[in-house]
C-alpha angles and dihedrals in degrees: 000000000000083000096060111087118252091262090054089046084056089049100049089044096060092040084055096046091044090052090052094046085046096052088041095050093048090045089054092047092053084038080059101042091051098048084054093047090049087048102052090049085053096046080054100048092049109116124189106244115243115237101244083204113032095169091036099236099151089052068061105055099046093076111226109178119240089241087051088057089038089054084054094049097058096048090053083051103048080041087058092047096052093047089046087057099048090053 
């Protein structure tokens, strides 16, 4: 390459840099492709979970006390009134 002349070293240099945006352009569009095939298995494969306890029998076995769910109450509305007054 110090024997081309400096026109030919141009020349040799954009073919270069136009080979490398070519190649990169060509690996981000099968990195795409890919990313969307992957996708669209996945979105096939997806199956809705079946609730083990429909009529939740079992939340009503474990025995929380009302005053333990009253308690809870008043935390998520104290919780609602601080958000209502920062808005």
């Amino acid at each position: 390459m110090s024997k081309l002349l400096l026109s030919q070293k141009k020349k040799m240099r954009q073919k270069q840099r136009k080979a490398e945006a070519r190649a990169k352009k060509e690996e981000e569009s099968k990195n795409e492709e890919t990313k969307t095939s992957n996708a669209s298995k996945f979105g096939k494969e997806q199956v809705k979970a079946v609730d083990p306890d429909p009529n939740g029998e079992k939340l009503l076995q474990k025995g929380r006390s009302a005053e333990a769910q009253v308690g809870f109450e008043r935390l998520l509305g104290g919780l609602h009134a601080y958000q209502e007054c920062n808005r």
